[in-house]
C-alpha positions in Angstrom: 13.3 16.3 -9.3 12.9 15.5 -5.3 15.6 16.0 -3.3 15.8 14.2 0.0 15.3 15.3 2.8 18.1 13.2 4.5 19.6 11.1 2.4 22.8 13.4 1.4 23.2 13.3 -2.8 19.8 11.1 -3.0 17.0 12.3 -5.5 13.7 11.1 -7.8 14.4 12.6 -11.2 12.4 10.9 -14.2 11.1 7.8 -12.5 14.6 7.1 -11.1 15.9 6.8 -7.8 20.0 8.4 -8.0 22.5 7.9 -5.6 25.0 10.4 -6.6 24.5 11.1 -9.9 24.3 6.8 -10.4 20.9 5.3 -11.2 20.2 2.6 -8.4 17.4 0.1 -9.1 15.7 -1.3 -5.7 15.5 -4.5 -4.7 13.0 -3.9 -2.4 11.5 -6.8 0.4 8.7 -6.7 2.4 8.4 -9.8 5.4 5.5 -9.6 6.9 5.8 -10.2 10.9 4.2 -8.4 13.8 7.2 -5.2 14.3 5.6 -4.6 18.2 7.1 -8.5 18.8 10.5 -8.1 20.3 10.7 -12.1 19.2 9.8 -11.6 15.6 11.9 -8.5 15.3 15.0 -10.3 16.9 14.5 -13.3 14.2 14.7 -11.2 11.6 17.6 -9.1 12.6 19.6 -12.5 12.8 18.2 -13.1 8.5 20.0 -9.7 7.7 22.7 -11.3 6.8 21.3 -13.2 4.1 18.4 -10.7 3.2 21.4 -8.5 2.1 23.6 -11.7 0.2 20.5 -11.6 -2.4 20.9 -8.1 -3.3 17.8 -6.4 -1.4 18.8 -3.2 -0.9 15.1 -2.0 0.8 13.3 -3.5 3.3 9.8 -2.5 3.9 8.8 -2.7 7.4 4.9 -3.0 7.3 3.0 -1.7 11.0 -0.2 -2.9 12.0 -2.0 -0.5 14.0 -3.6 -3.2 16.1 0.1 -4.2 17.0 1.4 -1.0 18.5 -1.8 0.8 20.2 -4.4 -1.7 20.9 -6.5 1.2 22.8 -6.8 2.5 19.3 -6.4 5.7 20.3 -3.1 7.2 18.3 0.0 6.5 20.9 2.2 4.1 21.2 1.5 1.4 24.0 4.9 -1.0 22.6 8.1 -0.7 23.3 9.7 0.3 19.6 13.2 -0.2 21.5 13.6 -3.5 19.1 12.4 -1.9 15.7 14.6 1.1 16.6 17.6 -1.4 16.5 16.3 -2.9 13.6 16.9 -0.4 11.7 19.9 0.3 13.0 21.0 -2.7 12.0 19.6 -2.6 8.1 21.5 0.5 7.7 24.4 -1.5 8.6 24.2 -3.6 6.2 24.5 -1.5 3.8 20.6 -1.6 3.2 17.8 1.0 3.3 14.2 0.9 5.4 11.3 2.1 4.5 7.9 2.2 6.6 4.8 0.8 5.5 1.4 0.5 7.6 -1.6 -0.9 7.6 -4.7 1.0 8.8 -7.8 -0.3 7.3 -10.1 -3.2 7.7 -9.7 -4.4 4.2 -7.3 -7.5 3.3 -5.1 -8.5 6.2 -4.7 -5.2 8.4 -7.5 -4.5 11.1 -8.5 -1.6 13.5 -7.8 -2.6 17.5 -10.5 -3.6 19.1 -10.3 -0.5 21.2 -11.3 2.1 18.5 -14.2 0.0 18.3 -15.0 -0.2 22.1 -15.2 3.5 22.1 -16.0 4.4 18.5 -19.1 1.7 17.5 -21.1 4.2 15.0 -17.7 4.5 12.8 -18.7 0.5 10.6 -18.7 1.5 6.8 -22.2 0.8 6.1 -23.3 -1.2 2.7 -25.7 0.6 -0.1 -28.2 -1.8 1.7 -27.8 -0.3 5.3 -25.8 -2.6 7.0 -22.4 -2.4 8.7 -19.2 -3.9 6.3 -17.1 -7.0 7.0 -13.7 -7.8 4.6 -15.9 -11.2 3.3 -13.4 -10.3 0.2 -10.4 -11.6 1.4 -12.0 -13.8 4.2 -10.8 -12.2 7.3 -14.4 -11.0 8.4 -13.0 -8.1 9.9 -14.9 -4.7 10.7 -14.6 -1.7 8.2 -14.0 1.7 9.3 -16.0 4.3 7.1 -13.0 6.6 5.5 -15.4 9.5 6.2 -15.3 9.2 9.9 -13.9 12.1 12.2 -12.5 9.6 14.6 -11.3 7.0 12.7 -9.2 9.9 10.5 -7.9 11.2 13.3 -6.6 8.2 15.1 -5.1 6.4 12.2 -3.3 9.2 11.5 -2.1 10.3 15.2 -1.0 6.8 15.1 1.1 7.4 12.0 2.2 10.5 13.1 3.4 9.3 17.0 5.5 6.1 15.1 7.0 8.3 12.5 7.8 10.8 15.6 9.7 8.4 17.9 11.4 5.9 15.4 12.9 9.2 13.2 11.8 10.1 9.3 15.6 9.9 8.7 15.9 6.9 9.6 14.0 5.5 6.1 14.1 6.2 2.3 10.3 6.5 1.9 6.7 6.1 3.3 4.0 4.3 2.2 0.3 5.1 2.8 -2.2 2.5 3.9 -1.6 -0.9 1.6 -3.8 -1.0 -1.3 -6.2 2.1 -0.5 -10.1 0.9 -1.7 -13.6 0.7 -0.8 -14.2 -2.7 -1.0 -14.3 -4.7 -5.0 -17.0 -6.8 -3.9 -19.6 -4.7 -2.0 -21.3 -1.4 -2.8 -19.7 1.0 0.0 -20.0 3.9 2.1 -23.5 4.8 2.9 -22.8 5.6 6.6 -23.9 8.5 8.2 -20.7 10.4 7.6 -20.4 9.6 4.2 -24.0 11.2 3.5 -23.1 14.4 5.6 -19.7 14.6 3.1 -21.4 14.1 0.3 -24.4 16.2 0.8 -21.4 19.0 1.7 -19.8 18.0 -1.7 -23.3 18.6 -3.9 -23.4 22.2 -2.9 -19.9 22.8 -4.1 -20.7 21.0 -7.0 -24.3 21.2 -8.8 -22.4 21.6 -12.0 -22.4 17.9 -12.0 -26.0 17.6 -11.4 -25.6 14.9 -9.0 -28.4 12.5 -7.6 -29.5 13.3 -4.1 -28.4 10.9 -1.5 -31.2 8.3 -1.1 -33.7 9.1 1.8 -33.3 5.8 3.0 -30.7 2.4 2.0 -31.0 0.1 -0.2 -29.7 2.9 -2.3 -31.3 2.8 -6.1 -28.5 0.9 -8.7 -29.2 4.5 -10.8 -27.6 6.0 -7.6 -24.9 3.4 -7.2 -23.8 3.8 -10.8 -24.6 7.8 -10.9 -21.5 9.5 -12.4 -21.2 12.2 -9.6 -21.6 9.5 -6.8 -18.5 8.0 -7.5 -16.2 10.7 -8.7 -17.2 12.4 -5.1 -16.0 8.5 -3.7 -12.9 9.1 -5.6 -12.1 12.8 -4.6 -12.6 11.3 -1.1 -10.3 8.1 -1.5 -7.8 10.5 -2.9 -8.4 12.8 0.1 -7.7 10.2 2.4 -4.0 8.8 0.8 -2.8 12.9 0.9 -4.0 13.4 4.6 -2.3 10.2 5.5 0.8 11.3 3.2 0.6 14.8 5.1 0.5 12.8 8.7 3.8 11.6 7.9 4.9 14.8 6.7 3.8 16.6 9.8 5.8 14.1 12.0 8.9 15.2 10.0 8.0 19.0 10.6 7.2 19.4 7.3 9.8 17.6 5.6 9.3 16.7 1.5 9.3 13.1 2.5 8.9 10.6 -0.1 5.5 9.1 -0.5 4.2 6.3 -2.0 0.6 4.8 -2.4 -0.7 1.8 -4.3 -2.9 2.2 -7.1 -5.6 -0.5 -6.7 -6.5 -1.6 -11.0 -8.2 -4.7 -11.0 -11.1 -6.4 -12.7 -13.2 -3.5 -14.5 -16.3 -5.0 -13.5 -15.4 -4.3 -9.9 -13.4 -0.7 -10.2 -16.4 1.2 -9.5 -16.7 -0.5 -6.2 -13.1 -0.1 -5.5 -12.5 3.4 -6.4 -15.1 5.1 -7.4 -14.0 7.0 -11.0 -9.9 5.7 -11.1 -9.0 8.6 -13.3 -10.4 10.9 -10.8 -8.6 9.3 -7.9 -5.4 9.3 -9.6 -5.6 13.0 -11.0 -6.3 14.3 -7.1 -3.6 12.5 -5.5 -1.1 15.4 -4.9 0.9 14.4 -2.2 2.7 11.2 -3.9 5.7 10.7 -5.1 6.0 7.5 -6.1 3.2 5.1 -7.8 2.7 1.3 -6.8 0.7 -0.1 -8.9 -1.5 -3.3 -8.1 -2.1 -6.0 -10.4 0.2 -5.2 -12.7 -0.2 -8.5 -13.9 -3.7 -10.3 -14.3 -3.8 -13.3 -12.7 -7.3 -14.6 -13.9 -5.9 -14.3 -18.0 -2.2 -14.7 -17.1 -1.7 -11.3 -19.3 -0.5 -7.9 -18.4 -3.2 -5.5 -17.2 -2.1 -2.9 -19.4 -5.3 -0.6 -18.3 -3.8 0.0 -15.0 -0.6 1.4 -16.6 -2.7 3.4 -19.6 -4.5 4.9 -16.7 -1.1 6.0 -14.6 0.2 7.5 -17.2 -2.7 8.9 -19.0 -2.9 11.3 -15.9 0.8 11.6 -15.8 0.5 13.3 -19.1 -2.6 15.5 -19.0 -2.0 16.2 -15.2 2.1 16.5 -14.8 2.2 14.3 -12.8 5.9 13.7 -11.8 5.6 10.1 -10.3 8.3 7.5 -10.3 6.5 4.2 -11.0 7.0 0.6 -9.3 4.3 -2.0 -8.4 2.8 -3.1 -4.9 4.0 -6.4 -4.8 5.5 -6.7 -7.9 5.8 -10.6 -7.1 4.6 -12.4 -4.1 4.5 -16.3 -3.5 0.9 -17.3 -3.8 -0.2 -15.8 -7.0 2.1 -16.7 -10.2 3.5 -19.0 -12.1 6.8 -19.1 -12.8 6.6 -19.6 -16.4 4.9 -15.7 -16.2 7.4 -14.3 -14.5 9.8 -13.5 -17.6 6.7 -11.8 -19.0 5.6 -10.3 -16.0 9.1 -8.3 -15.2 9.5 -7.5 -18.8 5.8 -6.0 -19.0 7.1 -3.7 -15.6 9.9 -2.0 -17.5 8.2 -1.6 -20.8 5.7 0.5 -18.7 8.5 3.0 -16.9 9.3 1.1 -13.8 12.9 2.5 -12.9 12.6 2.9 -9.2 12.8 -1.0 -8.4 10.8 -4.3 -7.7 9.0 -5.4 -4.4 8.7 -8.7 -3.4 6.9 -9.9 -0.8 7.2 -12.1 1.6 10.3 -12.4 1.9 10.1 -14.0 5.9 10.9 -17.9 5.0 8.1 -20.3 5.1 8.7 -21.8 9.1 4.6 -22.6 9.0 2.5 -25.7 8.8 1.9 -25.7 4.7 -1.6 -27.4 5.6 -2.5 -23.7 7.3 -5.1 -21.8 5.2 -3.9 -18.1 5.2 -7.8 -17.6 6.4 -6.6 -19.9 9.3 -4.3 -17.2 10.6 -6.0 -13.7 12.8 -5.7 -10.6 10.2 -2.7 -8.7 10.5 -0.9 -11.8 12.3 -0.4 -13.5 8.9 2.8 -15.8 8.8 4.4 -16.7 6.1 2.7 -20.1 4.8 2.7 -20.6 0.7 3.0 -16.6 0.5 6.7 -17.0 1.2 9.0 -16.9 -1.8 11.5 -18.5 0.1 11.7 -21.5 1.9 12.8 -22.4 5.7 16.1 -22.2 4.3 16.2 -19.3 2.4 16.0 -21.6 -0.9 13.8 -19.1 -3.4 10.5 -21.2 -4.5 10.4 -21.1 -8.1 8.5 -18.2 -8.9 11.6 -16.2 -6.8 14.7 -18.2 -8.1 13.9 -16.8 -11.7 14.5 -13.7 -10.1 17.7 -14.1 -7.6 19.4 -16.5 -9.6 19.3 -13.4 -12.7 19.8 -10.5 -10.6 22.8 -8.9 -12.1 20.8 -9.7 -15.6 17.9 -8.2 -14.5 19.4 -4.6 -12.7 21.4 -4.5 -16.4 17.9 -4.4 -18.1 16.6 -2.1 -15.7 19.2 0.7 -16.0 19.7 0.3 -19.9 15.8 0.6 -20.4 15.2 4.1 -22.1 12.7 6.3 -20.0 8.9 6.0 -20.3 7.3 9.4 -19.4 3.8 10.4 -20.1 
């Protein structure tokens, strides 16, 4: 069971989040906006309102780096006098916050440009020698190598300076770095700093009887697929979520904050790439509390992806893992159909979701719908066809299965008997 640290009578016991001794299941929203806009903040205070009418009883307020310390350095360089009243004025409506950010080049988020100006030699570097660009989700933006001194110590100082002035009380839970990866479509990190790690790593290790680390890139595909490579790229991906978990922490002097991180299942073809060995990353992640996982649903065979869940839960069992399960994005606007949606929810709490459902965006859709998300500058990503709601607030189909059933839907959540490893 984990207490909180804040929240008077609040607790995670057996995947579920109580409230006085009274299972609560979350309703939990993310809209997508840049937080360092006093605009954009003001906007959505004035939705509150009707955010809180449909029953969302989180909202997950999502900080790009780039938006609040464009030095890249770690402080703040915003005022956060605007998000402070934000959240304020959740709590006042009777809803919860929790804090999200986004510190990685990899799907929407990106690093300011002034880490770069006075970090160049920090680029993830390709298993043919040259520096990464996200061409996976089409934003072209530059890669920070997770083995860098200085890119770990500014993300996190960064972390650690917005947790400090906006208050750990002032949200239920933190998330780590959305949907921590490599990359699922290139072979990564062969930078510099990744070699000294790993080279580190093979002493500690040569029970393994690991490859060397190739004298010179293209690295071999007997090295790319070599079974110590990438449980050594997974001990380090799961190194990276628990210092970032323990960044928050330290900004709360310590505090058992609630943690959450997403676990990243997709395509087996491409989970080497991603993560390295999966099993491994999950089984060294010790600082999380509470498990998103990502496609839960498979969207290429409209079929659960029961793998990612086997996997949770496999090292749940053999590893005691106590984790309260959810997803990372359990619906968003752009990727389902609402026929699948019945399926989809069903599939969530069959597996041992109990802690609640993210949607996401939840911002209406105010943009041009001929704009191409890959129109829009990472990390500045409106709305568009991501929405689930409309200018009006009218759900789009996928989310109207889901608002329209709410009551139905908490009743099948709470009545669900527990799944535990």
């Amino acid at each position: 069971m984990h207490i909180h640290p804040y929240k008077t009578g609040h607790c995670l016991r057996d995947g579920r989040l109580y409230v006085n001794d009274e299972h609560q299941f979350l309703k939990t929203g993310k809209p997508l906006r840049n937080y360092g806009d006093p605009t954009e903040v003001r906007k959505l205070m004035a939705d509150l309102p009707v955010i809180a009418s449909k029953g969302y009883k989180n909202l997950a307020i999502n900080c790009y780096w780039h938006h609040f310390n464009p030095s890249g350095d770690g402080r703040i360089e915003v005022s956060l006098e605007p998000l402070y009243d934000l959240l304020k004025a959740v709590d006042a409506h009777g809803m919860y916050a929790s804090l999200s950010v986004e510190t990685y080049g990899v799907g929407g988020g990106q690093i300011p440009q002034g880490f770069w100006d006075n970090n160049p030699e920090t680029e993830a570097i390709t298993h043919e020698g040259n520096p990464v660009r996200d061409t996976e989700y089409g934003y072209n933006t530059a890669v920070p190598s997770l083995f860098s001194p200085e890119y770990l110590h500014a993300s996190r100082a960064y972390m650690k300076n917005l947790v400090e002035k906006l208050g750990a009380e002032n949200f239920l839970y933190f998330e780590t770095t959305v949907e921590p990866q490599y990359m699922g479509s290139q072979n990564l990190d062969y930078s510099r700093a990744a070699r000294e790690s790993y080279e580190k790593w093979l002493a500690r290790n040569p029970e393994l009887n690991p490859l060397p680390f190739p004298d010179k890139l293209p690295a071999s595909q007997a090295f790319i697929d070599s079974k110590a490579w990438n449980i050594f790229r997974a001990q380090n991906l799961a190194s990276w979520i628990n210092g970032d978990a323990r960044a928050y922490k330290e900004a709360a002097n310590g505090a058992p904050l609630w943690i959450a991180t997403d676990y990243l299942d997709a395509e087996n073809g491409t989970m080497n790439r991603r993560l390295g060995d999966p099993v491994e990353l999950l089984r060294n992640l010790t600082e999380i509390n509470i498990i998103q996982v990502n496609w839960s649903w498979c969207n290429i065979r409209r079929k659960p992806n029961q793998k990612a869940y086997d996997r949770v839960h496999q090292v749940m069992r053999e590893h005691k893992k106590d984790w309260a399960i959810t997803e990372h994005m359990t619906l968003n606007g752009a990727d389902y159909f609402p026929e699948d949606v019945d399926g989809l929810l069903s599939n969530t709490l069959k597996n041992g979701t109990r802690f609640g459902w993210e949607f996401v965006d939840i911002a209406p859709d105010f943009d041009d719908p001929s704009t191409k998300p890959n129109d829009v500058l990472p990390g500045d990503f409106k709305p568009q066809h991501f929405s689930l709601y409309d200018s009006d607030w009218q759900a789009k189909p996928v989310m109207s299965i889901v608002d329209n059933n709410w009551s139905d839907w908490v009743a099948l959540a709470l009545e669900a008997q527990s799944v535990r490893a």
